[in-house]
C-alpha positions in Angstrom: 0.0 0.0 0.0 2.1 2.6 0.8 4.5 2.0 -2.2 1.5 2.6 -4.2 0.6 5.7 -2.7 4.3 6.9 -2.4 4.0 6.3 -6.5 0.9 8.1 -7.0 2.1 11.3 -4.6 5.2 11.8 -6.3 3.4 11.6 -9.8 0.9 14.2 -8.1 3.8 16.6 -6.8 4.9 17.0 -10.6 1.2 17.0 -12.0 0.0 20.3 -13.2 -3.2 19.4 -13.9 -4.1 21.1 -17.2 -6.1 20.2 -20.2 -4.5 19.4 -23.1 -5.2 21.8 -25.5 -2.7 23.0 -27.7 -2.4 27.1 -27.6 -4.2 27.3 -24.5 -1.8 27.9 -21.1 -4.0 25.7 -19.1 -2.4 27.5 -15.6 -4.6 30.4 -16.4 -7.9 29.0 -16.3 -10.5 27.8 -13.5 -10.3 24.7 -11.5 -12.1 21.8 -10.4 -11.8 19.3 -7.7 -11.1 15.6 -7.6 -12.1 13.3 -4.9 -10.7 10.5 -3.9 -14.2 8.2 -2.7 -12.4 6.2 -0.3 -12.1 9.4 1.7 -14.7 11.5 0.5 -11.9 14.5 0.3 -10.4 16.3 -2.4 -7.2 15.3 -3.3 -6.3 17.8 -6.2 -7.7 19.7 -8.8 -7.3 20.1 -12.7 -8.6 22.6 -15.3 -12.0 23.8 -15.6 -12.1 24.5 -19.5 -14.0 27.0 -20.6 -16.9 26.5 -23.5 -15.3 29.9 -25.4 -12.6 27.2 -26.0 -14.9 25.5 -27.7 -14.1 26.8 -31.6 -11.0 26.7 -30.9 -10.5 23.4 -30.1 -11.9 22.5 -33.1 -9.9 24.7 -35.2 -6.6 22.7 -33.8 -8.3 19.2 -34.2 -9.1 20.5 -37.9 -5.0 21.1 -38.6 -4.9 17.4 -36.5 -7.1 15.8 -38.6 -4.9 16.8 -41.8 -1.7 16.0 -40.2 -2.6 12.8 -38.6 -4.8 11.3 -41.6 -1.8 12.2 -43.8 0.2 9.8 -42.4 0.7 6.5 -43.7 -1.1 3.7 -42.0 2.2 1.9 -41.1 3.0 5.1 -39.1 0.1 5.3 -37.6 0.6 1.7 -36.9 3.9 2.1 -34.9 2.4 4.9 -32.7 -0.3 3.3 -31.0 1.9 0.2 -30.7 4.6 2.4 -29.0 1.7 3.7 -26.8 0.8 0.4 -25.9 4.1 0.0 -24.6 4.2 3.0 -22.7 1.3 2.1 -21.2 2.5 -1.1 -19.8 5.9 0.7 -18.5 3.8 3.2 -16.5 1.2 0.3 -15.2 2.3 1.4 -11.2 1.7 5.0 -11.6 -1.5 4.7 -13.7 -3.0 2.0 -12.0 -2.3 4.2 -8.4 -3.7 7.3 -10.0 -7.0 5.5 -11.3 -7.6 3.6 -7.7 -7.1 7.2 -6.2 -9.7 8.9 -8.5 -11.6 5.7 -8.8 -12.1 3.4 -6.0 -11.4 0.5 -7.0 -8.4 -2.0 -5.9 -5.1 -1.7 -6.8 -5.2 -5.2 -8.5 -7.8 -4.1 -10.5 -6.6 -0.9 -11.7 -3.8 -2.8 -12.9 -5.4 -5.1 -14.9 -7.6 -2.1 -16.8 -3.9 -0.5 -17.7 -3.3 -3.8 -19.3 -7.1 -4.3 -20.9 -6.2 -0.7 -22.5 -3.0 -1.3 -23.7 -4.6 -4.4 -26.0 -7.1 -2.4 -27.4 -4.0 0.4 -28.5 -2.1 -3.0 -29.7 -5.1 -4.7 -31.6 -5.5 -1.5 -33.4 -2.1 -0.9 -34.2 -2.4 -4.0 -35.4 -6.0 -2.9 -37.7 -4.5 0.4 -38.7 -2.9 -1.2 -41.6 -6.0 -3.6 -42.4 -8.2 -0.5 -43.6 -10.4 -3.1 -46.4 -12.2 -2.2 -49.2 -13.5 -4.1 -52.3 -13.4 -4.3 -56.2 -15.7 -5.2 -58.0 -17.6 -4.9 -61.6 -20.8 -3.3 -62.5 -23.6 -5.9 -63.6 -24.5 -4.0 -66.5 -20.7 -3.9 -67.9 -19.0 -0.7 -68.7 -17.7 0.0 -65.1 -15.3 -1.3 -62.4 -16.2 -0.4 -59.0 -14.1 0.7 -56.2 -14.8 1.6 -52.7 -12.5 2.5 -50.0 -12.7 3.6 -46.3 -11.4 7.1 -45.2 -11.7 8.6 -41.3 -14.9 10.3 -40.9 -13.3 13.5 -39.8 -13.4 14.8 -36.3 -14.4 12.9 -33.4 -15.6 13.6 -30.1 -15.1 10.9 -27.1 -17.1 11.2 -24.0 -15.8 8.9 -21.8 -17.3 7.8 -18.3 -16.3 7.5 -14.8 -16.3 4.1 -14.0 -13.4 2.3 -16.5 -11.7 6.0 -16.8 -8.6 4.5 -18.6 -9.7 1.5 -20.7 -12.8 3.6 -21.9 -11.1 6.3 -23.2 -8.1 3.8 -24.8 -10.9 1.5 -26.2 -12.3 4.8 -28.3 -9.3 6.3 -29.1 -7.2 3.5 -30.5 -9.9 2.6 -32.6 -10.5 6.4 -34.0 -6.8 7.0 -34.4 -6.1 3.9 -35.9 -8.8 5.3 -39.0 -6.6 8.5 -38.9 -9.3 10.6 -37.0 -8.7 13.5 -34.9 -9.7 12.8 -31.5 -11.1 15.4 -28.5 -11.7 13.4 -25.4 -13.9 14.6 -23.0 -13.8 12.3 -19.9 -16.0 12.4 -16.7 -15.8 14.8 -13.9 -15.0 12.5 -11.6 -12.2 11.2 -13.1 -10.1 13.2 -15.6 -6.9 12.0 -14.1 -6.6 8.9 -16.5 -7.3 10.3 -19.6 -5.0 13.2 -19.0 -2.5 10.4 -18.6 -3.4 8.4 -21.5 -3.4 11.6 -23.6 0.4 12.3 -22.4 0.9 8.5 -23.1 -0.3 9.3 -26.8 1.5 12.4 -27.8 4.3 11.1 -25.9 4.4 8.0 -28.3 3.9 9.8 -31.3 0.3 11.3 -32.1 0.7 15.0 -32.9 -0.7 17.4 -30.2 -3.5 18.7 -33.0 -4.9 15.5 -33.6 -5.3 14.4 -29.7 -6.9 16.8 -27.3 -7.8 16.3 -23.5 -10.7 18.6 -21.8 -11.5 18.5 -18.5 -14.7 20.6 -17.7 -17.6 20.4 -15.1 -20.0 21.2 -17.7 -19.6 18.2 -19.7 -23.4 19.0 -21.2 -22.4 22.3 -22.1 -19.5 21.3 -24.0 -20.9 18.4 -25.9 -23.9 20.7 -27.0 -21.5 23.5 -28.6 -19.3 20.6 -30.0 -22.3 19.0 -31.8 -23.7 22.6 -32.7 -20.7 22.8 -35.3 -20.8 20.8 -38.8 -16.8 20.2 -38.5 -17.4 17.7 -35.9 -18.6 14.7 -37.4 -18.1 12.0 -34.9 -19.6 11.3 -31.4 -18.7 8.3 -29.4 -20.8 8.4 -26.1 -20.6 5.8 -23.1 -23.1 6.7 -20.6 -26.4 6.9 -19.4 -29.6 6.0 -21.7 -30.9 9.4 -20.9 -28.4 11.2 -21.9 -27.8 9.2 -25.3 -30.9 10.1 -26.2 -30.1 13.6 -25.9 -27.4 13.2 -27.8 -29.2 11.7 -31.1 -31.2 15.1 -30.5 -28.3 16.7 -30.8 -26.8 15.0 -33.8 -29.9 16.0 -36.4 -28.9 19.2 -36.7 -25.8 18.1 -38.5 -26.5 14.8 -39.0 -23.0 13.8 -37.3 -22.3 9.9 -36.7 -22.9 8.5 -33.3 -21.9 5.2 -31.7 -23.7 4.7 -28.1 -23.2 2.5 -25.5 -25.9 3.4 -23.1 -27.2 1.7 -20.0 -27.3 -1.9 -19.5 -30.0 -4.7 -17.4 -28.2 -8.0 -17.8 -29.5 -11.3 -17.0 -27.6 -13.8 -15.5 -29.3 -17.4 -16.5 -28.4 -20.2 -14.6 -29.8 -23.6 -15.6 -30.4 -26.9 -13.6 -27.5 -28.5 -15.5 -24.6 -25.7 -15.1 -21.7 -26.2 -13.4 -21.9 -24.7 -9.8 -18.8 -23.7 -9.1 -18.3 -22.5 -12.7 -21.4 -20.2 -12.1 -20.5 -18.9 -8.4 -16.9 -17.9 -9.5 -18.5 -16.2 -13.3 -21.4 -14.7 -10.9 -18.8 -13.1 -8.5 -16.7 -11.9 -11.4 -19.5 -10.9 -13.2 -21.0 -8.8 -10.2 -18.3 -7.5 -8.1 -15.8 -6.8 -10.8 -15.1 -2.6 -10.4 -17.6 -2.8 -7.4 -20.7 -3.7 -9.4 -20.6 -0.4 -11.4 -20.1 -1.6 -14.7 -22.9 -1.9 -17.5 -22.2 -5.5 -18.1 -22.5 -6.8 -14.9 -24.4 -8.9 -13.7 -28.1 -7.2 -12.9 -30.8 -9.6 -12.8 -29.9 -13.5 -11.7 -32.8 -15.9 -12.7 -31.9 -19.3 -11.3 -33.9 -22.5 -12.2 -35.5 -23.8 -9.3 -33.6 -26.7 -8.8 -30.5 -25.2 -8.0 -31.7 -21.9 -6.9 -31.2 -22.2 -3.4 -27.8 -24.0 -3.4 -26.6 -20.9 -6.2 -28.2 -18.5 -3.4 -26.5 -20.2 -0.8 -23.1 -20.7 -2.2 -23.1 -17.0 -3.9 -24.0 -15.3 -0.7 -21.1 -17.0 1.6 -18.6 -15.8 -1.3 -19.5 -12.2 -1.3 -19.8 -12.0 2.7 -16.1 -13.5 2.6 -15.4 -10.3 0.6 -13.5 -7.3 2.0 -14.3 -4.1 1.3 -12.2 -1.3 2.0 -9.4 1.4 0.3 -8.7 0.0 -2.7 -4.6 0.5 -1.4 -5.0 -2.0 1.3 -3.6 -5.2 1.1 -6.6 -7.9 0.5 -9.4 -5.6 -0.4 -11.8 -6.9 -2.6 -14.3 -4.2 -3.2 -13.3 -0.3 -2.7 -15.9 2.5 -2.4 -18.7 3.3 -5.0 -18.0 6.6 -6.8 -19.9 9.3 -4.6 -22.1 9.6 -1.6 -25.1 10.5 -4.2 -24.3 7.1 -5.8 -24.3 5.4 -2.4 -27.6 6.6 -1.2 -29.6 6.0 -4.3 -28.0 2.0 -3.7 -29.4 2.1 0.0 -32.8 4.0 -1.1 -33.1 0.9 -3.8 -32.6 -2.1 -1.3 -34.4 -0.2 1.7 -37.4 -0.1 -0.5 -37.1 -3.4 -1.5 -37.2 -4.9 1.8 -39.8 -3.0 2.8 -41.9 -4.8 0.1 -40.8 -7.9 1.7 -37.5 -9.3 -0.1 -34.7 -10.5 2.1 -31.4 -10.2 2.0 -29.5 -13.2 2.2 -25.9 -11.7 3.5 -27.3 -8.6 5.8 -24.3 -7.3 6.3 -24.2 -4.1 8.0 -23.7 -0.9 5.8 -20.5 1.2 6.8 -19.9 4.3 7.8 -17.7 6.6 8.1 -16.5 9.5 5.4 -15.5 7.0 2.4 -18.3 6.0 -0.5 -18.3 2.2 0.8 -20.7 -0.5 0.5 -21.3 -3.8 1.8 -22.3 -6.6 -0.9 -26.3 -7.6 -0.8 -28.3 -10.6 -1.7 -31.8 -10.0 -2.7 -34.4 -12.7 -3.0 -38.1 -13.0 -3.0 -38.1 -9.4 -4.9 -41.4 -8.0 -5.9 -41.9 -7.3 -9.3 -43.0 -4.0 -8.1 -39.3 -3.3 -6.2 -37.7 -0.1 -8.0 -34.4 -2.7 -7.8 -36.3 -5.2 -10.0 -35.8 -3.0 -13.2 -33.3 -0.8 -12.3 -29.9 -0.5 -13.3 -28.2 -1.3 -10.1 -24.2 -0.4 -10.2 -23.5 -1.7 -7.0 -22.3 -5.1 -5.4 -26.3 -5.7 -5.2 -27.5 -9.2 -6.4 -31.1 -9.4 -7.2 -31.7 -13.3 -7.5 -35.1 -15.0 -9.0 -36.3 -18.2 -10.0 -37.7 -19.4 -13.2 -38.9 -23.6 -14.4 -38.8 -23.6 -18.1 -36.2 -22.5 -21.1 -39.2 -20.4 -22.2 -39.8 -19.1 -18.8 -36.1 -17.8 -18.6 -36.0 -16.1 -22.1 -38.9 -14.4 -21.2 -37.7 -13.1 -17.9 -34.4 -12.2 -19.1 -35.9 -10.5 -22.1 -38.3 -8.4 -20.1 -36.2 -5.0 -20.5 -35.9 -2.4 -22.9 -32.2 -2.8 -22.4 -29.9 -5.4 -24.6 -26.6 -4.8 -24.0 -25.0 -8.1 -22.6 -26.4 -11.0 -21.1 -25.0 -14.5 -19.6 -26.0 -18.2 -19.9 -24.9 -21.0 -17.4 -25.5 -24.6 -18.6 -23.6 -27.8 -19.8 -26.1 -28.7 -22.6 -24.1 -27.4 -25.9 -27.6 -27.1 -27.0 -30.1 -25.6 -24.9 -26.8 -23.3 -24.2 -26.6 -21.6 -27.6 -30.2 -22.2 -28.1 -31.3 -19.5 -24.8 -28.1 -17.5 -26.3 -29.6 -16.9 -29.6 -32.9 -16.1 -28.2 -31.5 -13.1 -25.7 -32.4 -9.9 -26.8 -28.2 -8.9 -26.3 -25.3 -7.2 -28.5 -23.0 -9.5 -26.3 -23.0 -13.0 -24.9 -21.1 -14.9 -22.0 -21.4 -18.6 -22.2 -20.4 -20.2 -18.7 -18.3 -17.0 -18.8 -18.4 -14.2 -16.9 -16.5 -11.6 -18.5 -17.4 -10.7 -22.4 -15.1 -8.2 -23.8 -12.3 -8.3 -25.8 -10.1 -6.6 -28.3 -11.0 -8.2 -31.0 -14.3 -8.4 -30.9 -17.4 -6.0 -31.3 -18.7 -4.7 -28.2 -22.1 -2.8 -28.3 -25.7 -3.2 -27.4 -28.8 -3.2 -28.9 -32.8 -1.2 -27.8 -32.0 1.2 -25.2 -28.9 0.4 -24.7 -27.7 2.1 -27.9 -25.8 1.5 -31.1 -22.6 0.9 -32.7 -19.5 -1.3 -32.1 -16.6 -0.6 -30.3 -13.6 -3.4 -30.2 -12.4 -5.7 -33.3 -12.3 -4.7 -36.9 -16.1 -2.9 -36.6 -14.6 -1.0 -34.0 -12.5 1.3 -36.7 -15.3 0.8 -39.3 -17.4 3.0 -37.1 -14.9 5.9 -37.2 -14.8 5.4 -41.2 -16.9 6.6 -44.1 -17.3 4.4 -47.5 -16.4 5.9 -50.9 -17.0 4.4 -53.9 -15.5 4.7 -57.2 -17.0 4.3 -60.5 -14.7 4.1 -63.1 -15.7 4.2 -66.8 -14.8 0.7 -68.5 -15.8 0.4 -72.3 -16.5 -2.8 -72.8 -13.2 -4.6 -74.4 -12.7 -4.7 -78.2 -9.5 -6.3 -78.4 -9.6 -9.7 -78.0 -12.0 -11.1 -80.6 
């Protein structure tokens, strides 16, 4: 622990916590606090950008755009692989700096450093894989071309919860197409993407075409953004509400948006499965960054003949759990993200006990000044429990029962959200069967983590649109052109 935080001070004594935008002497304008939610206390405090900066930001990300596109795709290449590295070789002080601004443990921090760095390898890897087709015209008298080119501008909004891998997972992908990028990460947690963005220009990526701002008025900033036709890309992780306002946003200039909105995953766990299999995917799946993640784990539906054995066994692993600073030796959950967050948790299972649900661990809550919270599981929920359809982002499990295959699907499927969704069974069969039935953009089968690299991450319904991760992951910051090329039909070879 305290080599940790002796790595994280000494980065914070030589921090000056401005945004990155080129032209602009970040000491001269407003700042913000950051708090660390294992304390509840600020612990420092980084630029307040202004909206005026706005147009101008734009106007550098326009001479970016041109610089960086003009490269060739083998230079591009060897940047983000070099960033990559970088990554890696600053894992300690990243890692300390996210748990600080984050919550969560030290362990885990580590491994999102790492999850980050292989989405800036994969598309080091993709940046020189930019496909595109030939082909000729039925009628005859033309040979077709099309081609990909980067769509121009983009603007990342990156949230609080995954503050490095978030804003890695976006940019790779857009700087791999040759994209200018201006990354506007969460209040809460600007730390990280002020790091990745020195990790970036550091490796390679010309100030212009990579630009950091940190602002408390992240509405205001993404409004004046998307009020100006040179900005042609959104990327949005977030809240369902605020995607929506963001779509809003985009008519005006009919900019392209990729969403990944709020999530309501079912965790389906069949007569058949493998217990121990399930337990350890349904700890993962649930406690993994505290519960606050849009993948985990939100609804368990159990069939009944293993229900109360899954209950039983899940509940003695998560009241073995320790929760605490993620710094300390042995923690296995840190705090939530703010005292707001924490209370809105306790208003969700106090209500659902009052309706009559139980909670299987009833562990006392915590005090004290830090965002911390004890893990919880629910049974005998009433459909009528807030908890039972909301989107939980805690260490809360919410388990029911259900008899049939049919029963299951229709439970799990019983959402407007369709993000990511998990199936627990031996039975090849009936496994990919219930998986092709969910109503998900992504799948774990007797797995309880689903993202990767090189796949296509995304959701579908109210939890939004477009693909982040593998080859579709670069596509989405690209534009198709084709080519129609005259082609007289051939008189020399009769």
């Amino acid at each position: 622990m305290q080599t940790s935080l002796q790595t994280h001070d000494a980065f914070l004594s030589s921090f000056d916590g401005g945004a990155r935008i080129p032209g602009i002497d970040s000491t001269s304008l407003d700042r913000f606090d950051v708090v660390d939610p294992a304390t509840g206390a600020a612990f420092t405090q980084v630029s307040n950008a202004p909206i005026e900066l706005a147009d101008h930001c734009l106007e550098v990300a326009g001479r970016g755009l041109r610089a960086w596109s003009g490269q060739s795709a083998r230079a591009r290449s060897n940047v983000l692989l070099r960033a990559a590295e970088l990554l890696i070789e600053r894992i300690e002080v990243i890692a300390a700096t996210m748990t600080r601004e984050m919550g969560k443990p030290l362990d885990e921090s580590r491994a999102e450093v790492r999850f980050s760095a292989d989405y800036l390898r994969w598309y080091s890897e993709e940046a020189v894989r930019s496909y595109g087709g030939y082909r000729e015209a039925p009628a005859g008298g033309a040979r077709l071309i099309v081609t990909r080119q980067p769509v121009g501008i983009a603007l990342l909004i990156t949230p609080w919860n995954f503050p490095l891998a978030m804003g890695a997972r976006k940019a790779a992908a857009a700087l791999a197409a040759g994209c200018s990028v201006i990354l506007k990460p969460a209040e809460a947690t600007p730390l990280s993407s002020l790091l990745l963005g020195d990790v970036l220009l550091e490796a390679g990526v010309p100030p212009e075409a990579f630009q950091v701002v940190t602002t408390s008025d992240s509405s205001g900033w993404s409004r004046t953004l998307m009020g100006d036709a040179r900005l042609k890309k959104v990327s949005f992780t977030g809240s369902t509400r605020v995607g929506s306002m963001l779509i809003e946003q985009s008519a005006q200039h009919v900019q392209k948006l990729s969403l990944e909105l709020g999530g309501d995953a079912p965790f389906l766990v069949f007569n058949d499965a493998d217990l121990d299999r399930a337990v350890n995917s349904a700890v993962i799946s649930k406690i993994r960054n505290g519960g606050q993640a849009c993948v985990a784990a939100n609804r368990f539906l159990v069939q009944d003949g293993i229900a109360a054995e899954f209950t039983a066994e899940l509940s003695k692993r998560l009241n073995a759990l320790t929760v605490g600073s993620g710094f300390a030796d042995g923690v296995d959950l840190g705090p939530l993200i703010s005292g707001q967050a924490r209370k809105q948790v306790r208003g969700l299972v106090d209500g659902a006990l009052e309706l009559g649900a139980e909670d299987a661990c009833a562990a006392p809550q915590p005090g004290g000044d830090g965002f911390f919270m004890n893990p919880a599981v629910l049974t005998n929920v009433p459909e009528s429990a807030t908890i039972a359809s909301a989107e939980i982002f805690a260490p809360i499990a919410v388990v029911g029962t259900f008899s049939t295959d049919a029963e299951a699907v229709a439970k799990a499927n019983n959402t407007p959200f369709g993000l990511a969704g998990y199936v627990f069974s031996q039975d090849i069969d009936r496994a990919f069967g219930v998986a092709h039935a969910l109503d998900v953009g992504v799948l774990g089968i007797n797995k309880g983590l689903v993202a990767d690299a090189s796949s296509p991450f995304g959701g579908i319904g109210y939890s939004g649109y477009g693909k982040e991760g593998g080859i579709e992951g670069m596509q989405d910051f690209q534009t198709l052109k084709q080519f129609n090329l005259d082609s007289p039909a051939a008189t020399l070879l009769g």
